[in-house]
N, C-alpha and C positions, 0 to 999 in steps of 0.2 A: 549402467544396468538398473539401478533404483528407478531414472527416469522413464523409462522403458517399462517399469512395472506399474509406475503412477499411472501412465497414459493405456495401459493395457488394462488396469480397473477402470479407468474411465470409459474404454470403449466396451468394455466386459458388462457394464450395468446397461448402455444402451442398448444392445444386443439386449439384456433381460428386458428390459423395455419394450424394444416390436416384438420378442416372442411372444410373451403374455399377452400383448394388446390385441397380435394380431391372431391369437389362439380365440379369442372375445370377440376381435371384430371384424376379423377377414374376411367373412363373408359378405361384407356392407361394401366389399370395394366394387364387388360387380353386380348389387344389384340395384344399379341406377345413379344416377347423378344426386341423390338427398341421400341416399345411404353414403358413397364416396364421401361427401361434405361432412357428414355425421364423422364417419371414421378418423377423417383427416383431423376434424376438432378434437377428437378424445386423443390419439397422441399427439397433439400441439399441446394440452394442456398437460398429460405426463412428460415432455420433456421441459417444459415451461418451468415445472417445481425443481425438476431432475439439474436443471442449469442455476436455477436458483437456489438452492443447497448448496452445489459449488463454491457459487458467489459467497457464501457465508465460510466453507473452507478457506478459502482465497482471501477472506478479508480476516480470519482468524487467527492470522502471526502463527503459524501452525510451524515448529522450529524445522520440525524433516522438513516441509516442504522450500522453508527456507532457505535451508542450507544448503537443497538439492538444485534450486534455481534460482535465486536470488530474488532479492522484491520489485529491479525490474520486469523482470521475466514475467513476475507473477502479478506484476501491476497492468503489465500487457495482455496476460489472457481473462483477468478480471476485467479487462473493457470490452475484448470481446467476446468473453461470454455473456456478460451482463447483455452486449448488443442482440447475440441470440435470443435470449430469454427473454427481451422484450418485444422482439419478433413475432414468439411462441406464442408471449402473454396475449399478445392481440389476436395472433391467427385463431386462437382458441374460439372466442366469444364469435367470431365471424366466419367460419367454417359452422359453430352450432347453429349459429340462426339461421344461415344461409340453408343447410340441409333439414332442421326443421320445419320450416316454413317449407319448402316442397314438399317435403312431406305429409305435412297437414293443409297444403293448401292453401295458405293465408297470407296474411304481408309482414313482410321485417317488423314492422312495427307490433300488427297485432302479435305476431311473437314472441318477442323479447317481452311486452307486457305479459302474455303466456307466463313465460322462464318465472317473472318476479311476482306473479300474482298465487302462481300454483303448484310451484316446484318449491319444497321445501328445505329452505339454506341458501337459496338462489341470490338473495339480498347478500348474505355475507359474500358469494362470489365474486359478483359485481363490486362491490366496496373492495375487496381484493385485487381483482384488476386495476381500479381507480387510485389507489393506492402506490401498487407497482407504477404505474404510468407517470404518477404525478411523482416518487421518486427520481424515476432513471430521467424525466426532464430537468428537472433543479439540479442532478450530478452531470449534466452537461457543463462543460467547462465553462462557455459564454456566460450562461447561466446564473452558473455556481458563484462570480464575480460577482453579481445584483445583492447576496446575500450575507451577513453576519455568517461566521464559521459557526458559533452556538446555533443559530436558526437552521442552516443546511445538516448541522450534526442532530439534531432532535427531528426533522422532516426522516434523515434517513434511519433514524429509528423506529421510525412506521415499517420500516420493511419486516421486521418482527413479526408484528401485527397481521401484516397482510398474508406471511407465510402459515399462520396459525387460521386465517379465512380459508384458505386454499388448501388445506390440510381437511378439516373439516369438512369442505364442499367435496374433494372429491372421497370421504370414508361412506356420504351421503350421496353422491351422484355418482360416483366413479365404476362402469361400469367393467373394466378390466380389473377393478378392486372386489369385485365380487368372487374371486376366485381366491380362497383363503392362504394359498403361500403364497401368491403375489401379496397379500395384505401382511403379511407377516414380514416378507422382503421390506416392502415401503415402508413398514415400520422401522424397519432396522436401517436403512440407507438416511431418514428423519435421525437418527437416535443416532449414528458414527458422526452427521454433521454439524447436528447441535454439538455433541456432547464434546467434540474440537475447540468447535469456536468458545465456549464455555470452560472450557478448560485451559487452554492455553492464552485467551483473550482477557476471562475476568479470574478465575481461581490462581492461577501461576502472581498477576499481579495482585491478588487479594493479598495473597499468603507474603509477599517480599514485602509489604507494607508493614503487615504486621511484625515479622521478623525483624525488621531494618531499624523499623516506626524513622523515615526518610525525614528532615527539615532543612531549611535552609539557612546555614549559618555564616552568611557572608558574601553581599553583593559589591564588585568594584569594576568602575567605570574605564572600560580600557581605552577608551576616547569618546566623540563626543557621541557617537550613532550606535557603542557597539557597548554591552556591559558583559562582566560573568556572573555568576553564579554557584556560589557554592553549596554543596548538598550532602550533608553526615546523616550517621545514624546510628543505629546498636550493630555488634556485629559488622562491619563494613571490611573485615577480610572476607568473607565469604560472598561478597555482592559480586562477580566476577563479568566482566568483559573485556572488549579488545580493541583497543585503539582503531578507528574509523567505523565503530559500531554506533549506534543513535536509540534512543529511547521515546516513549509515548511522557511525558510529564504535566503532574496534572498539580495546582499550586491549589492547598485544600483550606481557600480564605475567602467567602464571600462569591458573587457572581464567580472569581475565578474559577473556583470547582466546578462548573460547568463547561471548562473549556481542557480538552486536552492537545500537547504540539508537540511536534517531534522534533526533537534538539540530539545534536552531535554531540559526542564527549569529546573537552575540548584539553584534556591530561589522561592518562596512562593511570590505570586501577596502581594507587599507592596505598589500599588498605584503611584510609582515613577520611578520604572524603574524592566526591563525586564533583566535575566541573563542567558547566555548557556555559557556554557563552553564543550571546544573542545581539544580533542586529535592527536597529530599527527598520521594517517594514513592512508594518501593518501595526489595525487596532491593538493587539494585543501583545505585541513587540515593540510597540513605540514607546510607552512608558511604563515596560518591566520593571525599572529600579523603582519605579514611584508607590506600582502594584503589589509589588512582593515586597513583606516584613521579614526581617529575621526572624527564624524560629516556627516560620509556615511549616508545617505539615506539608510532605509532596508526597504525590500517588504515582509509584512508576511501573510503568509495561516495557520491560523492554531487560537484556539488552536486545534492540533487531540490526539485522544486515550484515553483510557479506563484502563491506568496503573493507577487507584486514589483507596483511601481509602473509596469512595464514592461505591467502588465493594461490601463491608462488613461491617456488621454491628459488628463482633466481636472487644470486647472490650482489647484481646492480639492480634498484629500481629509480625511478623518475617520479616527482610527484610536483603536480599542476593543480593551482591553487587560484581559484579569482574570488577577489572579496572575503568574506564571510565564510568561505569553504573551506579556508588555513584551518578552520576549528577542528573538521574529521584530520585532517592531512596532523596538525598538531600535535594528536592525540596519536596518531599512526606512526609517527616518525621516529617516540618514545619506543616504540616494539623494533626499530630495525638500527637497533645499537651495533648487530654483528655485520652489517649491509654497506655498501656503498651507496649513499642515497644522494640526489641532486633536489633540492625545491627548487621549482618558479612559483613565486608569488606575485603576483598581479593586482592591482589595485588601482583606483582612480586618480587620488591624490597621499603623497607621502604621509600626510596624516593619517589616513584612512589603516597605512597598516599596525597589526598589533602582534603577539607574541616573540617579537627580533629579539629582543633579550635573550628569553625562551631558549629559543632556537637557538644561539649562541654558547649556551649554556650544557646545552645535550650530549654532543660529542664531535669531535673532530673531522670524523667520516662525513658529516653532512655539509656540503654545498649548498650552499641560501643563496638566490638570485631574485635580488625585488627589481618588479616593472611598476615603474607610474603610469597608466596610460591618457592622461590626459594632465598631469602636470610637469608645465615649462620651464619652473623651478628647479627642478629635481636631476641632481648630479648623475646619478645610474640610471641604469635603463630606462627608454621613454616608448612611450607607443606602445599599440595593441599587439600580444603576442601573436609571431607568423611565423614562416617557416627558418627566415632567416636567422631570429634569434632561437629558437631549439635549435638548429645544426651548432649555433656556436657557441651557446652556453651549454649545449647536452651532445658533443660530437660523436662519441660512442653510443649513441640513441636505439641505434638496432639494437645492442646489446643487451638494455634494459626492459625490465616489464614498465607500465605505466599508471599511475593512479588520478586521476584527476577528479574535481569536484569545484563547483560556482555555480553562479548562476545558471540557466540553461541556455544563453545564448554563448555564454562563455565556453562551456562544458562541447558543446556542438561544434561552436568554432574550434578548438583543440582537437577534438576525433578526428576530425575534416583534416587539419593538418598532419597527423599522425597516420592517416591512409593517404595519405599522398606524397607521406614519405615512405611510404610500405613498410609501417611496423603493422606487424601480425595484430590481427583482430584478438587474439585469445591472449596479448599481451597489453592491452588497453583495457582498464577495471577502471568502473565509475558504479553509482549507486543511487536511483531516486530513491525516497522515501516518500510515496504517495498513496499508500494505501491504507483507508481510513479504520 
C-alpha cells in the first residue's frame, strides 16, 4: 500500500505539471509548427528539474523509502530516471531554438546567440545544462572506471550547482511559472527534496558523529588481502543496526576525509564497538591498514539496507557467501540464533577464507560449508558453486529463504542457479549497495 502511494505522488505532481503548463501553453500547440516546438521545450524543461529532484530523493538514503524498496530497487529507477532527465535536459534547449528560430525567422545559430546575448539568466541556463551533460557522462559506468572515486565524487557535486542554475533560470524565464500557485507549488516540491536529501543525507549523519564522536581503535589483519576494523565511541549502546546492514564511512585524517565507502558490518551491534572488514580492491582498499591510525575520527551515514533477517519470517534460511561477501552474511548469521541456518562460503584459495573460527563459535544450528574454487590442495569442496553442490549440501533448499552476496558475477551466477531450481523469487534476498 505505501508503495502505491509513493508512485501515486509521483504520477499526482506530473499531472500538476501538464495542467499548469498546458493552462499557459496550450494554445501554442496548434498554432504552428514554432509555437508546438516552443511548447514542447517549456515542459521538457519542467519535467527535466521535476526528474532531477527525484534523482536527489533517490540518492538521499531517505529511510521510508528504503525500507519500502530496497537500494536495489532504488538503485534501478535512479538510472533510469536519471536517463529521462537527461533526455529532458537536452530536448529542452532544442525544442527552444528550434521553435524560436521559426519564429523569428533566423538560423539556430543566430538564435541561440539571441538566448545568450539578450535574454537575461540565459548564460546560467546554459552552464546548467552543460553541467548536467558533463555529470550524467562521467557516471556512465565505462566512464566512471577512467576516474579517481574523489574526482567523480566532487564532478558529481556540480550537480548542486547546476540544480540552483536551473532554479533561477526558469523563476526568470519560466513561463508556466508565471502563474503564482504554480510558483508557490514549485517552491514547495524544491523545499520537500532538498530538505530530504539534507536531512537524512548530512543532518541524521552530522548528529551520530557528534553523539558517538566514532574512532578507530583497532586494525587486524585477517590475511594477506583482507583487514578489519574496529570502530568505538561515546554511547555505542544506542548506535543500532542489524546484521547484513552496511554503512557510508568516512576516515577523518588527511586526503582520507575526502573519500566516503560503503562497508558491511562484519559482527552483530554488541554495544561496544563497530566492525567492517575490508578487502584489497582498489586505490583506497588496498592499503587500509597502512592509511588508517588508531584513534582516527570516522564519519558514518548509515546504518543503510534491507540485507537483514528481519526480510522473513521463515524459520530455515541459506546464506551464500563468495569472497569478501562472508562480512554482511557474518554479521547476519549472529541475528538467526533461533533459525536453522546453512552457509556456503566460497572462495578462491583456502587461505583467502576468514571468520571459520567465528562461525564455529556462534551456535550449533549453523552448518558451514567452505568451497575452494580454484585450489587443488584443498580437502573439502572444490570448484565453482552449481547446482549439484546446493541440492547436496542444501537438500531441503525449497524450504528455505535465501541470502546471498559476492561479487557480481558470483551473486548472478547463484540467482541463476536458484531459478532453475525453482526457488521462488520472493525467497532470494541479495543487496547492491550503489547508490552514491
Amino acid at each position: 500500500m505505501k508503495k502505491i502511494l509513493v508512485l501515486g505522488a509521483f504520477i499526482l505532481n506530473i499531472a500538476i505539471i501538464f495542467y499548469f503548463w498546458f493552462d499557459r501553453s496550450g494554445t501554442l500547440l496548434t498554432s504552428g509548427q514554432a509555437g508546438l516546438m516552443i511548447a514542447l521545450g517549456r515542459i521538457s524543461g519542467l519535467l527535466a528539474v521535476y526528474l532531477i529532484l527525484w534523482q536527489l530523493v533517490l540518492i538521499g538514503r531517505v529511510k521510508f523509502l528504503e525500507k519500502m524498496f530496497g537500494l536495489d530497487k532504488l538503485a534501478f529507477v535512479h538510472h533510469i530516471n536519471g536517463l529521462l532527465a537527461w533526455i529532458f535536459i537536452l530536448l529542452h534547449p532544442i525544442f527552444l531554438v528550434v521553435g524560436y528560430k521559426l519564429a523569428n525567422e533566423v538560423t539556430a545559430s543566430s538564435q541561440m546567440l539571441d538566448f545568450l546575448l539578450n535574454w537575461e539568466g540565459m548564460f546560467a541556463a546554459i552552464l546548467s545544462v552543460v553541467i548536467f551533460v558533463i555529470v550524467i557522462v562521467v557516471s556512465l559506468a565505462a566512464i566512471k572506471k577512467m576516474f579517481r572515486y574523489e574526482t567523480w565524487y566532487f564532478i558529481h557535486l556540480a550537480t548542486y550547482l547546476a540544480i540552483i542554475l536551473a532554479f533561477s533560470h526558469q523563476l526568470e524565464h519560466g513561463n508556466t511559472l508565471q502563474n503564482f500557485i504554480f510558483i508557490g507549488y514549485w517552491y514547495l516540491i524544491y523545499w520537500v527534496a532538498i530538505g530530504l536529501l539534507v536531512y537524512f543525507k548530512f543532518l541524521v549523519p552530522i548528529r551520530l558523529f557528534f553523539k558517538h564522536k566514532f574512532y578507530v581503535s583497532k586494525i587486524v589483519q585477517e590475511n594477506s588481502n583482507v583487514v578489519s576494523v574496529y570502530i568505538t565511541g561515546d554511547k555505542m549502546e544506542d548506535y543500532n543496526f542489524l546484521g547484513g546492514q552496511f554503512a557510508m564511512f568516512r576516515f577523518l585524517d588527511g586526503r582520507l576525509a575526502l573519500e566516503s565507502h560503503p562497508f558491511s558490518f562484519s559482527q552483530s551491534k554488541n554495544n561496544q564497538e563497530l566492525r567492517i572488514t575490508v578487502k584489497n580492491l582498489g586505490d583506497f582498499t588496498a592499503t587500509i591498514a597502512n592509511k588508517i591510525k588508531i584513534g582516527t575520527k570516522v564519519f558514518i551515514d548509515g546504518p543503510h539496507g534491507i540485507f537483514t533477517t528481519a526480510r522473513t519470517e521463515n524459520k530455515k534460511i541459506a546464506l551464500i557467501a563468495g569472497g569478501v561477501g562472508i562480512t554482511p552474511v557474518r554479521a547476519l548469521v549472529e541475528n538467526t540464533t533461533e533459525k536453522d541456518s546453512v552457509v556456503l562460503y566460497s572462495c578462491v584459495l583456502e587461505q583467502d577464507f576468514i571468520f571459520i573460527d567465528e562461525f564455529k563459535k556462534l551456535n550449533n544450528k549453523i552448518s558451514l560449508h567452505l568451497i575452494a574454487s580454484q585450489d587443488t590442495s584443498w580437502a573439502g569442496e572444490c570448484g565453482r558453486l552449481d547446482e549439484e553442490k546446493l541440492i547436496r549440501l542444501i537438500p531441503d533448499y525449497l524450504d528455505r529463504s535465501f541470502y546471498i552476496c559476492g561479487p557480481p558475477l558470483f551473486m548472478k551466477n547463484a540467482i541463476q542457479i536458484l531459478h532453475k531450481l525453482h526457488v521462488k523469487k520472493k525467497n532470494i534476498y541479495f543487496e547492491k549497495f550503489s547508490l552514491s
